[in-house]
TIDRENTI-461581 format. One record per residue (C-alpha): residue number from 0; x, y negated, z. Coordinates in Angstrom, 3 decimals, always signed. Layout:
// TIDRENTI-461581
{NUM; {X; Y; Z}} ...
***
This chain:
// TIDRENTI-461581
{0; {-6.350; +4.305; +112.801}} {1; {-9.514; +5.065; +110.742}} {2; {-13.060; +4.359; +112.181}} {3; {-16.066; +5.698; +109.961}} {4; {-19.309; +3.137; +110.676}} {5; {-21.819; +4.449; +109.224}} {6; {-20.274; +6.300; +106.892}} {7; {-17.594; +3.116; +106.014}} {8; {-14.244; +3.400; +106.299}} {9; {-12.949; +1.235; +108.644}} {10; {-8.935; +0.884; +108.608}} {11; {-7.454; -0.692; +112.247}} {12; {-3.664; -1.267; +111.462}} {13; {-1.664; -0.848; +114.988}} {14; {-4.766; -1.927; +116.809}} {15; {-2.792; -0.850; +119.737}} {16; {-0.840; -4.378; +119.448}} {17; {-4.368; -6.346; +119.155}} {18; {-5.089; -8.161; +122.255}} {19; {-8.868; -7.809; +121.201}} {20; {-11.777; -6.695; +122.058}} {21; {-14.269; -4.326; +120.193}} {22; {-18.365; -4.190; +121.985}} {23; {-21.397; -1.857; +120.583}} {24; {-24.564; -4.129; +120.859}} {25; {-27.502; -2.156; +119.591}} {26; {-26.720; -1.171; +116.328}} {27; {-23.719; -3.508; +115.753}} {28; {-20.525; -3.478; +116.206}} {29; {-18.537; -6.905; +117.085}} {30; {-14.834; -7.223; +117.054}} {31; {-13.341; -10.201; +118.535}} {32; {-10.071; -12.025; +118.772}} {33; {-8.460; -13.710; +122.007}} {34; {-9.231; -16.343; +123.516}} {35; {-6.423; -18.679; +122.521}} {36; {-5.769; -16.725; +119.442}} {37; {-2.288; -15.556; +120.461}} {38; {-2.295; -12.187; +118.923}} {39; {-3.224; -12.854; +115.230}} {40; {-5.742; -10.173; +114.186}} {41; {-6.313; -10.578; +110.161}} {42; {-9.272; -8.835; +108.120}} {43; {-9.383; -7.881; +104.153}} {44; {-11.889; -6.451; +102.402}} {45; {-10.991; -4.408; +99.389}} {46; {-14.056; -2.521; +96.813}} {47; {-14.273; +0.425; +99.237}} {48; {-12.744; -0.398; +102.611}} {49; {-12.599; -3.216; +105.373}} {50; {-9.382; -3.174; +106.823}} {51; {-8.589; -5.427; +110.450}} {52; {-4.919; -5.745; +111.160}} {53; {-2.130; -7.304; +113.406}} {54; {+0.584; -8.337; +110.170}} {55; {-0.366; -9.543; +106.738}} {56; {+2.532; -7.137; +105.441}} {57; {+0.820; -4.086; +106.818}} {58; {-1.834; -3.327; +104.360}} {59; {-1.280; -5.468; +101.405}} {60; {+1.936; -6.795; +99.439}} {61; {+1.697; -10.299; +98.393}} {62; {+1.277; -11.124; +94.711}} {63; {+1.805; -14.062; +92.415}} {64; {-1.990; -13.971; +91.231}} {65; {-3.262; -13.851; +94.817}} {66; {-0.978; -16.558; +96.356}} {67; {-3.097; -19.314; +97.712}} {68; {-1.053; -22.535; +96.596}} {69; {-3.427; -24.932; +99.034}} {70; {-2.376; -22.534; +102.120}} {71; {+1.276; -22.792; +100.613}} {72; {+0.813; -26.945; +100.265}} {73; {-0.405; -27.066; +103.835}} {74; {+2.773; -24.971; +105.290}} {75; {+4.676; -27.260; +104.007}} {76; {+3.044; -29.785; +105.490}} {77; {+2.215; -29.007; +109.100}} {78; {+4.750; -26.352; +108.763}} {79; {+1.798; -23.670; +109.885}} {80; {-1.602; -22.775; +107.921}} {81; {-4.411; -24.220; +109.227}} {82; {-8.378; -22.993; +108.858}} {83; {-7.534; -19.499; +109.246}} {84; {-5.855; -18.778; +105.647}} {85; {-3.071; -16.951; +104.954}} {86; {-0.852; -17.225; +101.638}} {87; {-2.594; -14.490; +100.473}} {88; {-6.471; -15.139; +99.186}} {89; {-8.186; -12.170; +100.228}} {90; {-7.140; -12.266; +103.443}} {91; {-8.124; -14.239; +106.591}} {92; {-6.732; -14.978; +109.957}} {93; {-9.421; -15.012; +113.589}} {94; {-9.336; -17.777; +115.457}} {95; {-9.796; -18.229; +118.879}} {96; {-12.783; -16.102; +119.464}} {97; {-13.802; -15.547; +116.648}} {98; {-15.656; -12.238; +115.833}} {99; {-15.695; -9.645; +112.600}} {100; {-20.066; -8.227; +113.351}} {101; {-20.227; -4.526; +111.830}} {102; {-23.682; -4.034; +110.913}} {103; {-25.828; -1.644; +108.837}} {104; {-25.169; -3.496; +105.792}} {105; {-21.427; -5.075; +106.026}} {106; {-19.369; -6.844; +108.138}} {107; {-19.914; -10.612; +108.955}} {108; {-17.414; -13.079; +109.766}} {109; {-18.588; -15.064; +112.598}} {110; {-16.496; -18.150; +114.419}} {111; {-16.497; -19.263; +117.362}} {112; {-19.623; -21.834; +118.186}} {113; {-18.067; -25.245; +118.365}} {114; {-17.385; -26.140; +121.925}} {115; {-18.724; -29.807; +122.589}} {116; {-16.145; -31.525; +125.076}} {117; {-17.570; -34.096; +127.594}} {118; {-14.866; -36.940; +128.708}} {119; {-14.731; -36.109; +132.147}} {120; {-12.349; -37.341; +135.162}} {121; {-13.041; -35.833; +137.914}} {122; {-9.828; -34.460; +138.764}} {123; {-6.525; -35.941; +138.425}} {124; {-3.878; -33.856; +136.121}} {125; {-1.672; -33.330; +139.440}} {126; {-5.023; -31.809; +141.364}} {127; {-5.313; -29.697; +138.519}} {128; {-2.384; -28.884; +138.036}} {129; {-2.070; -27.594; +141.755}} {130; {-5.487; -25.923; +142.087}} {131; {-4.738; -23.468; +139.026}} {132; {-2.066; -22.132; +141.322}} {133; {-3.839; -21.864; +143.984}} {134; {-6.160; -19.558; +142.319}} {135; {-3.541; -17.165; +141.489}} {136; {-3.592; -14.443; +144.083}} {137; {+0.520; -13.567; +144.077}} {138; {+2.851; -15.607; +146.115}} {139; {+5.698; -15.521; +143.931}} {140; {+5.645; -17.404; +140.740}} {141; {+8.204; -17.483; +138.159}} {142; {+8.630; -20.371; +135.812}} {143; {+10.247; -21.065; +132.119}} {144; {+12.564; -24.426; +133.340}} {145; {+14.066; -26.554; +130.872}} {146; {+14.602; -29.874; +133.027}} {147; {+11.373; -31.139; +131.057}} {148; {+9.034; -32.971; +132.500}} {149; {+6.351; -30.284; +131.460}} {150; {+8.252; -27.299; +133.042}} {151; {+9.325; -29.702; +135.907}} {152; {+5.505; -30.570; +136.739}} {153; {+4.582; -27.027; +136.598}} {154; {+7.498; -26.619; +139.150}} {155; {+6.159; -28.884; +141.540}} {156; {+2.286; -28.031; +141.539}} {157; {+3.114; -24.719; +142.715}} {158; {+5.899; -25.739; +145.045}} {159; {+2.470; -27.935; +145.948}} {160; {-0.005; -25.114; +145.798}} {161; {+2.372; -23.129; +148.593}} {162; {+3.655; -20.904; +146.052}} {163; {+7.557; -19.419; +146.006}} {164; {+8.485; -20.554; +142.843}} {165; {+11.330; -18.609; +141.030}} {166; {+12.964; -21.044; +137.795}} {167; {+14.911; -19.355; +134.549}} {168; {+16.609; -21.893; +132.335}} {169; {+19.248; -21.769; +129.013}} {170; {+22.048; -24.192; +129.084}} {171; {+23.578; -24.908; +126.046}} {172; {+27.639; -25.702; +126.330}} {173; {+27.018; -28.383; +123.261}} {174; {+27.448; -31.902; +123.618}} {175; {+23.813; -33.505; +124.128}} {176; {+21.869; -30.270; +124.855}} {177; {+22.597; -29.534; +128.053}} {178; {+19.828; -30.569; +130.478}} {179; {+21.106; -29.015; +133.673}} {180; {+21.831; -32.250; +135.328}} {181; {+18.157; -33.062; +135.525}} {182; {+16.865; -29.139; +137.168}} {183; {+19.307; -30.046; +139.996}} {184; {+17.514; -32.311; +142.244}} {185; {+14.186; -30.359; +141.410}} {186; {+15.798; -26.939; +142.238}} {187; {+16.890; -28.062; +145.277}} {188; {+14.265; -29.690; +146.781}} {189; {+11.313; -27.089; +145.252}} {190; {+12.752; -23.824; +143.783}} {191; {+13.353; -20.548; +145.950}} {192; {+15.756; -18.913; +143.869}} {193; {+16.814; -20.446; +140.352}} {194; {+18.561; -18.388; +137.446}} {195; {+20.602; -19.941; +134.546}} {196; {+22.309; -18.432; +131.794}} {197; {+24.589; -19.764; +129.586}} {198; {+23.553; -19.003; +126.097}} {199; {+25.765; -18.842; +123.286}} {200; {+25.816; -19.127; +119.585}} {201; {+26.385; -15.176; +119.209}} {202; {+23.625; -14.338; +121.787}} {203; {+21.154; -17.084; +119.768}} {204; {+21.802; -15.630; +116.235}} {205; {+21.577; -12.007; +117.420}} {206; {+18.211; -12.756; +119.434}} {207; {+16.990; -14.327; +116.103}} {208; {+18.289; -11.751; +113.934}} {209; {+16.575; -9.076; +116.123}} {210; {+13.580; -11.078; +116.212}} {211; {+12.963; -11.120; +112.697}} {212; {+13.182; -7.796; +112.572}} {213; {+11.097; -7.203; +114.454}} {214; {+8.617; -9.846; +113.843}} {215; {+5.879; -10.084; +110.475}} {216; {+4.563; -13.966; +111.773}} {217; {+7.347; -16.483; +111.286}} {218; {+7.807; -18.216; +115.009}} {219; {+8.217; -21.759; +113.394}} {220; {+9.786; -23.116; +116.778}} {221; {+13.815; -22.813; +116.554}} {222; {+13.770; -21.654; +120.376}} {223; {+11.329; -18.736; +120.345}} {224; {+14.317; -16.198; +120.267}} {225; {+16.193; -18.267; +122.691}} {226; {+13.049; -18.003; +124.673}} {227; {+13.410; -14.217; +124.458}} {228; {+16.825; -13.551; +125.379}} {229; {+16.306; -15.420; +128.461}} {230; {+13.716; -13.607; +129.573}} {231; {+15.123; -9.934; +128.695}} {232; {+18.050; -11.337; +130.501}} {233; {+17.066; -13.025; +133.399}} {234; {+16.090; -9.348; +134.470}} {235; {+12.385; -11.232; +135.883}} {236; {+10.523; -8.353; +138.454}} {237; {+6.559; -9.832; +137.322}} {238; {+4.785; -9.356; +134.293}} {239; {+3.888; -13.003; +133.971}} {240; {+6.401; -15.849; +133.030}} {241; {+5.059; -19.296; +132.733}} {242; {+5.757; -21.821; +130.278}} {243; {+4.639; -25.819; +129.965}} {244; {+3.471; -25.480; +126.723}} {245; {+0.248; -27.978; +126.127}} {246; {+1.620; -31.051; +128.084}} {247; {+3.071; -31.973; +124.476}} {248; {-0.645; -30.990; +122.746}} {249; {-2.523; -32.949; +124.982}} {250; {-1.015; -35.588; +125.904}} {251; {+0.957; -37.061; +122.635}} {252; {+4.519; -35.894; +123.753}} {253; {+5.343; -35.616; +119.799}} {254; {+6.346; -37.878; +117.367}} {255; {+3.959; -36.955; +114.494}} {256; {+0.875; -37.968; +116.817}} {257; {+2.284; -41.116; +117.929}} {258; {+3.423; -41.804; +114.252}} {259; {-0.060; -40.913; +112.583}} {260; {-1.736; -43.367; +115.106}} {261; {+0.410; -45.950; +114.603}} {262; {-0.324; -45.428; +110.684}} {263; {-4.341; -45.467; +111.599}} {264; {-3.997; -48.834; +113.287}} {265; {-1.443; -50.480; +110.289}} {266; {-4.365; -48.847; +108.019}} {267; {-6.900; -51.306; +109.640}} {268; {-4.476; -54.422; +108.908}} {269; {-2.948; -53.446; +105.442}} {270; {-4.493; -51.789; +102.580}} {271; {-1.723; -48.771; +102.550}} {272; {-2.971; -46.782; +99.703}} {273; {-2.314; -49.559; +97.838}} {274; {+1.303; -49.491; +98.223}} {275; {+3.500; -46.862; +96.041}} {276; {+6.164; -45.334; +97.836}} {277; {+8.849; -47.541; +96.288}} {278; {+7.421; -50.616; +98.222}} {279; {+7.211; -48.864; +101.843}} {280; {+10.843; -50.855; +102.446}} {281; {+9.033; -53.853; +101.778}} {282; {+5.749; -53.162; +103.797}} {283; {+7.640; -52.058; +106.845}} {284; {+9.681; -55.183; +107.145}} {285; {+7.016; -57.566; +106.967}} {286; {+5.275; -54.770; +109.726}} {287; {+8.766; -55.220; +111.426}} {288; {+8.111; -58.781; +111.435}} {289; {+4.983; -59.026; +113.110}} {290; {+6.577; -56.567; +115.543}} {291; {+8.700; -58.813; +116.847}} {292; {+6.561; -61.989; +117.421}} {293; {+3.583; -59.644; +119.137}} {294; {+4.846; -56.922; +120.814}} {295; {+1.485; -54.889; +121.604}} {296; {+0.569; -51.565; +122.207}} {297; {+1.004; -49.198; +119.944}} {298; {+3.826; -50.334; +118.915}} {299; {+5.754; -50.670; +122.372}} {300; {+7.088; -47.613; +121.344}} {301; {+9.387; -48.631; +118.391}} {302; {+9.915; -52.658; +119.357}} {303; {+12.835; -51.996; +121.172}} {304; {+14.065; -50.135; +118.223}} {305; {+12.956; -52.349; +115.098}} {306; {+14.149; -49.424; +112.882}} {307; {+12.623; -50.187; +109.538}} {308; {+13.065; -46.511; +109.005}} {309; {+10.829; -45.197; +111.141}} {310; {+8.025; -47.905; +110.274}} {311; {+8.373; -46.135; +106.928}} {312; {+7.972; -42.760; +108.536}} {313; {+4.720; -44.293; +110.379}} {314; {+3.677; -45.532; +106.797}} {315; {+4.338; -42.279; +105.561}} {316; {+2.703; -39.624; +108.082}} {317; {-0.599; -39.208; +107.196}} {318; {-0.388; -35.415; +109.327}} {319; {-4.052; -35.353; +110.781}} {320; {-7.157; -35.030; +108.675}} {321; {-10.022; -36.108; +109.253}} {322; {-11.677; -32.617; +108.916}} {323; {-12.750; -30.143; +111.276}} {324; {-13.169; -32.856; +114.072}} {325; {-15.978; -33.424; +116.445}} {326; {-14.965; -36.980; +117.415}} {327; {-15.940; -38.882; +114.515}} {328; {-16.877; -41.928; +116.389}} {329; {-13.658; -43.635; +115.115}} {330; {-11.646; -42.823; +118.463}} {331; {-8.167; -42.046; +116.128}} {332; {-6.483; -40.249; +119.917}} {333; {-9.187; -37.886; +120.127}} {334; {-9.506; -37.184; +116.465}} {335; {-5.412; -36.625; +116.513}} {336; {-5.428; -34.199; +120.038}} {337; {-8.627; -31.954; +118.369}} {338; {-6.380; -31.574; +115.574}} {339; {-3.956; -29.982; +118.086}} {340; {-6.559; -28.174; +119.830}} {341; {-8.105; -26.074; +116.835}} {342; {-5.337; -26.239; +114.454}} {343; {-1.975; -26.566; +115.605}} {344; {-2.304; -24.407; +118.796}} {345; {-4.106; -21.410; +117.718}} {346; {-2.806; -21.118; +114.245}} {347; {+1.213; -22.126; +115.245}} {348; {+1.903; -22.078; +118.963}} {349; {-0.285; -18.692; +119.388}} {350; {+2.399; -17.306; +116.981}} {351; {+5.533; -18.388; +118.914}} {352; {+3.927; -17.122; +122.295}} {353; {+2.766; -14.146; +120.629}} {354; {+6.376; -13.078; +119.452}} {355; {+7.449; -14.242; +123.101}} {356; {+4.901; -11.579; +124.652}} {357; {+5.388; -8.574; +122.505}} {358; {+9.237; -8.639; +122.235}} {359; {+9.338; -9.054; +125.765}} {360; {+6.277; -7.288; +127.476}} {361; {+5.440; -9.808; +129.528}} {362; {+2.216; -11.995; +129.782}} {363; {+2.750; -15.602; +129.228}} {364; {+0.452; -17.845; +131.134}} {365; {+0.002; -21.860; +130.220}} {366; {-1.228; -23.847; +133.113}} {367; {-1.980; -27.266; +130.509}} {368; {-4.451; -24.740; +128.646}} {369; {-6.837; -25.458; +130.545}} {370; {-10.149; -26.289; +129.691}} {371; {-10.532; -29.268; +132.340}} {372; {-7.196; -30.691; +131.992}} {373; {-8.340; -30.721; +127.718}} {374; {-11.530; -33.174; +129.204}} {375; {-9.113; -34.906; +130.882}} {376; {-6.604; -35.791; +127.636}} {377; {-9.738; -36.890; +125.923}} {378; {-11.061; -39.304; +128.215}} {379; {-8.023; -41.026; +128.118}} {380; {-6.668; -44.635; +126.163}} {381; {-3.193; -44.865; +123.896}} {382; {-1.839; -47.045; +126.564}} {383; {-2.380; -43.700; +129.000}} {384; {-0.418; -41.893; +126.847}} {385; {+2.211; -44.086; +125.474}} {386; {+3.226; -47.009; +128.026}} {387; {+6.126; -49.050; +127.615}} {388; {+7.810; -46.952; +125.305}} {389; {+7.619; -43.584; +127.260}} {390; {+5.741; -40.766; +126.009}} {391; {+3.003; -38.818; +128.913}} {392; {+3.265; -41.858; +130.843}} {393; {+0.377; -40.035; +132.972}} {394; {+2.396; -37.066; +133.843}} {395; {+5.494; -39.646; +135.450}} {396; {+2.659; -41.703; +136.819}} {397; {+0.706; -39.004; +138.881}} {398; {+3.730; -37.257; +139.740}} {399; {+6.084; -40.296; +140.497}} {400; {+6.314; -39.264; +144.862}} {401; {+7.523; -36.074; +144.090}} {402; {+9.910; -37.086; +141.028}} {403; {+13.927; -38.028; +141.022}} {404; {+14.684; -41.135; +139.917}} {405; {+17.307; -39.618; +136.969}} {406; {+13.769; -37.674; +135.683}} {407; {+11.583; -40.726; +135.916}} {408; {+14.184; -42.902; +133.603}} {409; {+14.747; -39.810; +131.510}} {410; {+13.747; -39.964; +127.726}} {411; {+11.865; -37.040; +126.219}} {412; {+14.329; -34.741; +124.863}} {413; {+12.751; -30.982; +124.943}} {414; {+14.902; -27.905; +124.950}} {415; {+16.992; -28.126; +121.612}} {416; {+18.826; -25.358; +119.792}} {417; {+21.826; -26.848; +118.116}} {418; {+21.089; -25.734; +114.402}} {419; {+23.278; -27.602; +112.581}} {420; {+26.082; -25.773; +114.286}} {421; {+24.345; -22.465; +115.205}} {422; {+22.400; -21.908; +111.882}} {423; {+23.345; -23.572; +109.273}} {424; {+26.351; -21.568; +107.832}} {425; {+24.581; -18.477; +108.493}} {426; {+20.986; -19.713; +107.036}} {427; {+21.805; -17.791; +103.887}} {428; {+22.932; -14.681; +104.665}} {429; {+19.722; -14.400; +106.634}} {430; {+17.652; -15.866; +104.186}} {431; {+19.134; -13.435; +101.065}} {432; {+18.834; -10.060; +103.371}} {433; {+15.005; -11.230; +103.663}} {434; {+15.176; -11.621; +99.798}} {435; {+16.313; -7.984; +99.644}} {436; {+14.360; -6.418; +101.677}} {437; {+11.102; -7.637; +100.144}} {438; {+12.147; -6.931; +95.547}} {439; {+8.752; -8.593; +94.615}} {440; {+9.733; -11.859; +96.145}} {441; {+11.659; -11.845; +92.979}} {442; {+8.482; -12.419; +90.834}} {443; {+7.671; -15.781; +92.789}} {444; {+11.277; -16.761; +93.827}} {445; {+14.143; -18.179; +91.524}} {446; {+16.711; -16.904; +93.984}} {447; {+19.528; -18.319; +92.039}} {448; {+18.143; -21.726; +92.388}} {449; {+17.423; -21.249; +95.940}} {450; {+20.732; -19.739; +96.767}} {451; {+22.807; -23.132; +95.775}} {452; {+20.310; -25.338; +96.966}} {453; {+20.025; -23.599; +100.288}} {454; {+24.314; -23.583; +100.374}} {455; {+24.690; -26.600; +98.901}} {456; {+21.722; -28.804; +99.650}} {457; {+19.776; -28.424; +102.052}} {458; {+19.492; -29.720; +106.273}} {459; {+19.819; -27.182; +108.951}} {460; {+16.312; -27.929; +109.350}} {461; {+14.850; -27.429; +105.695}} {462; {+16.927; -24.071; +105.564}} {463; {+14.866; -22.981; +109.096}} {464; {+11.813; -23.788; +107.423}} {465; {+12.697; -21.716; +104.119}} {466; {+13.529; -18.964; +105.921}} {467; {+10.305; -18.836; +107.494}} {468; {+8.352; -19.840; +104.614}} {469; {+10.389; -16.102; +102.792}} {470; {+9.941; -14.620; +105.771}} {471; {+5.654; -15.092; +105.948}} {472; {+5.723; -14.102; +102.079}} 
***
């Protein structure tokens, strides 16, 4: 689609696939992104065009000379692109409401005016929770179920809220993936009608294949496709699904935010930058050491483990930065969840969701993304997040009347894909027909050397990442 403005060309790149807006005020026109950023709307400006588009592969082809190496660095690192960039200089990536102004003159970039978050805690997560259903107008409900505690508490507040709630799960016939056991009691005592389908390495690496395809955005997460077979399969009469996605964000359900505030606190106590990475061994046992004669939060988490290891991963996972963050009164849990907030949900989750909406056509709705609930997190100590070694201890804690005992002793799992068995022998076959398909990767790749390191080398998880990482170029 070409728009004149003034006499400018304006090129909109299947805008029909932009969930975005576009307002005349006065004698400008503003185009704006989402407001969670889930369809990625991108802009370039070349000598005599502007062009706004839904895939960085639809107006430009990606370069050596243009390749931003700090946006290729910081995939690596968070395994998404923070800030906006892309791998490609000239272009840029909306955030969450942010707006492209088309004046007179040019266009302006404009972001989103920083929203100022007061810890509030007025309402408990469970009355939350229940009052967001409540305010949706259907009866019927129909809910992404893994067995999770996210996707189970989801279950109940609308089972709470009066609603008939209708549950879709994947099991997975592979030893220590299978979390039916745990949707059992919760189906029976607070699901109307339940669907599960068995999901098979076939269906998986035809869903991803497919996906690919179909998709420009890598979806980092190893379930998205899984995600998407379900969903065409499960047959589901509404055009909204809803998925748990933000318990995690919020509420330090990952690894890498209990890890980098562990490494915060051992900052205070040792000088780490003084170490090299050949004496981490030797830091983390004399950390180990202290562990075990005072065992005190945050490290309740790991004392029953005493795994030097992952006191060197703590050492070692320096993830959050200190930019871009409105709490810089020292509080290291709300400098760690803002991270989450404008970086790793717009810029990574958004993508995964997205692909989940437009390969299946329906809207996906995320209860935790709520504003509220967000003042909530904040508000909140370590010790609320992380108590004796479990991970939300809040969510178990609000929800503990209305939760099996088998769910409460549970440990935090997720909904795996088994990759090493699914993905790994195929990882290069998919990897090379991505090669092919794109000859100017040939200018930035040695595809010799990355063929025998990805057959002979690599994980099952640094061959997913590889692919993606060819896959975004």
């Amino acid at each position: 689609m070409r728009l004149f403005f003034n006499n400018r060309p304006i090129i909109l790149s299947d805008i029909e696939k932009i969930d975005s807006s576009i307002v005349k005020i006065d004698d400008n026109v503003s185009f704006q992104s989402d407001e969670f950023g889930y369809a990625p709307v991108y802009y370039y400006k070349d000598d005599h065009e502007h062009h706004i588009f839904d895939n960085t592969k639809a107006c430009l082809d990606l370069k050596e000379e243009f390749l931003d190496k700090q946006a290729l660095c910081d995939f690596l690192r968070y395994r998404f692109i923070p800030d906006g960039k892309t791998l490609d200089k000239r272009i840029i990536r909306l955030g969450p409401q942010d707006r492209l102004i088309l004046n007179e003159e040019n266009i302006v970039f404009s972001k989103k005016e920083e929203t100022i978050f007061e810890k509030q805690n007025r309402l408990s997560l469970k009355d939350l929770l229940i009052r967001y259903f409540e305010k949706i107008r259907k009866k019927e409900v129909h809910i992404m179920f893994s067995g999770g505690i996210d996707s189970t508490l989801l279950v109940i507040a609308a089972y709470l809220a009066g609603k008939e709630v209708f549950t879709y799960s994947i099991d997975i016939q592979e030893n220590g993936f299978s979390e039916a056991k745990f949707r059992k009691d919760i189906i029976k005592r607070y699901v109307k009608e339940h669907k599960e389908l068995l999901l098979s390495k076939e269906d998986y690496l035809s869903a991803l294949k497919a996906l690919i395809d179909k998709r420009d955005i890598p979806f980092i997460y190893q379930d998205t496709s899984a995600f998407v077979w379900l969903i065409e399969k499960s047959d589901i009469p509404a055009d909204e699904v809803f998925f748990g996605l933000g318990g995690d964000e919020w509420f330090f359900g990952y690894d890498r935010m209990v890890f980098s505030y562990m490494e915060r606190i051992l900052s205070n106590r040792f000088d780490l930058d003084s170490y090299g990475s050949d004496d981490i061994k030797g830091l983390s046992s004399i950390i180990l050491s202290e562990i075990k004669d005072r065992v005190i939060s945050p490290f309740k988490y790991i004392s029953k483990v005493f795994d030097q290891d992952i006191i060197s991963k703590v050492l070692l996972s320096k993830v959050y930065p200190e930019k871009n963050n409105q709490f810089k009164d020292g509080n290291t849990v709300n400098s760690i969840i803002d991270f989450e907030y404008k970086q790793e949900f717009p810029f990574n989750q958004a993508v995964r969701l997205n692909s989940i909406q437009e390969a299946t056509g329906k809207k996906i709705l995320l209860p935790f993304i709520q504003e509220e609930i967000f003042q909530l997190a904040i508000g909140l100590s370590f010790e609320d997040m992380m108590r004796n070694g479990r991970k939300k201890d809040i969510f178990f804690k609000e929800f503990k009347d209305y939760l099996p005992e088998d769910i409460l002793k549970k440990k935090k799992s997720g909904f795996r894909i088994p990759l090493k068995n699914w993905f790994e022998s195929e990882a290069w076959d998919i990897i090379n027909k991505l090669v092919l398909n794109k000859p100017s990767l040939k200018n930035i790749l040695n595809i010799s050397k990355l063929e025998y390191e990805v057959r002979n080398k690599y994980t099952s998880e640094q061959k997913w990442y590889i692919m993606m990482l060819i896959h975004m170029l």
